[in-house]
C-alpha positions in Angstrom: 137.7 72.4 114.3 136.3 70.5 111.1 133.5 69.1 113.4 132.9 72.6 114.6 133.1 73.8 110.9 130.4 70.8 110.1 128.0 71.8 112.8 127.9 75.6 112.0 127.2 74.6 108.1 124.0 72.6 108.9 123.0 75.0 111.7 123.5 77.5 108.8 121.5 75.7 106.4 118.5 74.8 108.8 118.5 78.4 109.5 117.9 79.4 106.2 115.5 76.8 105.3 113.2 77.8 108.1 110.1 80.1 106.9 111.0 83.7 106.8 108.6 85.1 109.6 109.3 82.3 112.0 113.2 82.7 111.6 115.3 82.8 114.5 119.1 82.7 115.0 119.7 80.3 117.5 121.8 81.2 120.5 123.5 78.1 120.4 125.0 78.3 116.8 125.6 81.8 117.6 128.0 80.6 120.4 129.5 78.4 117.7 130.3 80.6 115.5 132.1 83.0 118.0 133.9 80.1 118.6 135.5 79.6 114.9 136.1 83.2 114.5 138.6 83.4 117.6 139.4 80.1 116.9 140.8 81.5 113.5 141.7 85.1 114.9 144.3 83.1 117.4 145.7 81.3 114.2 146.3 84.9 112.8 147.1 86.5 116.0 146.6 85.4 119.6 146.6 89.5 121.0 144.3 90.2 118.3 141.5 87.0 119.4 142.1 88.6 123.0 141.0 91.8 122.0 138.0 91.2 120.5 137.6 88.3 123.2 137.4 91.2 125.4 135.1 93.4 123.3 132.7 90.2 122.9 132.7 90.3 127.1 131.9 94.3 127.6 129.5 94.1 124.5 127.4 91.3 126.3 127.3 93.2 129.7 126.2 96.6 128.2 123.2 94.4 126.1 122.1 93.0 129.1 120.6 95.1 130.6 118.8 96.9 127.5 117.4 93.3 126.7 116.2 92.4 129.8 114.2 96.1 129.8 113.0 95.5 126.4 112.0 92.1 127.6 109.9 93.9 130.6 108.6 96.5 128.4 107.0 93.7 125.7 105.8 91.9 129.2 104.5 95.1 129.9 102.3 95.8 126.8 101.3 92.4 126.9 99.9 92.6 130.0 97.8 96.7 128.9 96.8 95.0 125.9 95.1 92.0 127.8 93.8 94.1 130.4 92.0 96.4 127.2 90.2 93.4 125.8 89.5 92.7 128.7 87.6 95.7 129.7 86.1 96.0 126.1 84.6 92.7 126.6 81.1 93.6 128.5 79.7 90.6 130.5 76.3 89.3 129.3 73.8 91.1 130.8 72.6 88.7 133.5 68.3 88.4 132.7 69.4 87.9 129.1 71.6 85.0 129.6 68.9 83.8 132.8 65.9 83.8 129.7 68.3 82.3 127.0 69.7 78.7 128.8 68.4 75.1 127.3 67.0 74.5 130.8 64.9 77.9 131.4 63.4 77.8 127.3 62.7 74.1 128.0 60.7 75.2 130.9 59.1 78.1 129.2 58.0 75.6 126.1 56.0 74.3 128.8 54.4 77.1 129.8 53.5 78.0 126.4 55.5 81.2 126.8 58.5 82.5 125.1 61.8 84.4 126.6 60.3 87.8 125.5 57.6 87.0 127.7 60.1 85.8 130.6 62.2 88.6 129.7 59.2 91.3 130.2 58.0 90.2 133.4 61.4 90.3 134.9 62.0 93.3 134.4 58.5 94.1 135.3 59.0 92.5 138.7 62.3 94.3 139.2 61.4 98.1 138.6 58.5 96.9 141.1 59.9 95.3 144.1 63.6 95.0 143.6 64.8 98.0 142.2 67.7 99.2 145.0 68.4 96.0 145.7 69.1 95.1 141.7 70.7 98.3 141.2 73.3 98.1 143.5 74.6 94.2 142.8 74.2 94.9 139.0 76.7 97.5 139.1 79.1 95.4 141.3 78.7 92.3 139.0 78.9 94.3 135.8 82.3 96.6 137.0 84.8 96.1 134.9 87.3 98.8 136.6 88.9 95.7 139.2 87.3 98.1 141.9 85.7 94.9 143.6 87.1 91.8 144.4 86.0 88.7 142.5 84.5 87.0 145.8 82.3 90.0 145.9 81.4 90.1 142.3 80.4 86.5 142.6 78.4 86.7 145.7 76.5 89.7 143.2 75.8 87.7 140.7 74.9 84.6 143.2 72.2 87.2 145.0 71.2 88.1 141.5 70.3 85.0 140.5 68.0 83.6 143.1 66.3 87.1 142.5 65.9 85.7 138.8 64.9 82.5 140.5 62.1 83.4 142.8 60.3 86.0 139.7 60.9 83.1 137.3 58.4 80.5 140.3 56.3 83.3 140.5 56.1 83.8 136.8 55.5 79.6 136.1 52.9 79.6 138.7 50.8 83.0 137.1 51.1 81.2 134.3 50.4 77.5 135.0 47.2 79.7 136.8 46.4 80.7 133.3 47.0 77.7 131.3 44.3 75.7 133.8 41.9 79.0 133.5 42.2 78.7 129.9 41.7 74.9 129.8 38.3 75.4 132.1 37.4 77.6 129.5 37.6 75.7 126.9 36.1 72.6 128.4 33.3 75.3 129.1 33.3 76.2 125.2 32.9 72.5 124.3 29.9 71.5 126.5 28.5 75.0 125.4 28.9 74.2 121.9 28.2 70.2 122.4 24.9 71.9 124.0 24.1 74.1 120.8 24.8 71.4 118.4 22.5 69.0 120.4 19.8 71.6 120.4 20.5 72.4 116.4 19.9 68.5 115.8 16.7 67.9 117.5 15.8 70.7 115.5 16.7 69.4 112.3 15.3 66.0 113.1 11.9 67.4 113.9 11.8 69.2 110.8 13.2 66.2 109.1 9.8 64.3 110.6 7.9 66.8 109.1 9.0 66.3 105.5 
């Protein structure tokens, strides 16, 4: 009993030294000190420990239940509340994450374009040639109601993809296209204006003769 008495005291006083909003009886000192109360009820009176022995019993089966509800009905909530955020979180719209990865901006640096540009001509390409088909997978792969299974939601967003894919090769090769027209040009510009500054010297040295 004084060993009893000892480990109830320092239960007790961890108890109390624990921080307010994270303080919880624990069910074992609890079970202690039931113990030294009908310990020290059956020093007073044995009939009177059995009594509320008995009370303890029926008081424990009719909590049960409620706790193992209440339990359920947190689990419950828990499990709306996830399913809320959840829904409230959108998935990125897919051509906005396809324009904004390291990989695809590295490749647009390249092509002296930007992700605007990308951007654009995606959706460009899609209200020309993929419209139906875009439509239909974007509202699988955006659904956020559980209607379709994630196998199918995936194989959406797969399908969307190599859509992305095949406008972005199309899109480098308009634009590599470009880049080499615009380089001919250029070299064009120089020989035009290496002709005009050749012509614009002889010029100058003939009058430069003359003087």
């Amino acid at each position: 009993m004084f060993y009893l008495g000892i480990i109830v005291v320092v239960g007790l006083i961890a108890y109390l030294t624990q921080n307010k909003r994270e303080r919880k009886f624990p069910t074992w000192l609890k079970v202690l000190l039931v113990i030294v109360g009908l310990v020290v009820l059956a020093d007073i009176s044995e009939e009177l420990m059995g009594i509320v022995f008995l009370a303890l019993i029926v008081w424990w089966l009719v909590r049960r239940p409620s706790r193992q509800k209440r339990k359920e009905a947190e689990a419950a909530v828990q499990v709306e509340a996830m399913r809320a955020q959840a829904k409230s979180t959108q998935p990125i719209d897919p051509i906005k994450r396809y324009v904004s990865t390291p990989k695809r901006q590295e490749a647009l640096a390249e092509l002296n374009s930007t992700p605007k540009d990308l951007a654009a001509y995606i959706h460009q390409e899609i209200d020309t040639f993929f419209m139906n088909e875009w439509t239909k997978m974007s509202v699988i792969y955006m659904d956020q109601s559980d209607q379709f299974d994630d196998d199918v939601q995936e194989n959406a967003g797969r399908q969307m993809r190599e859509i992305l894919d095949a406008i972005f090769a199309k899109f480098a090769k308009k634009r590599r296209a470009e880049m080499v027209e615009q380089q001919s040009i250029n070299e064009e510009l120089k020989a035009q204006h290496k002709q005009e500054i050749d012509i614009a010297m002889q010029v100058y040295d003939k009058w430069q003769d003359k003087a």
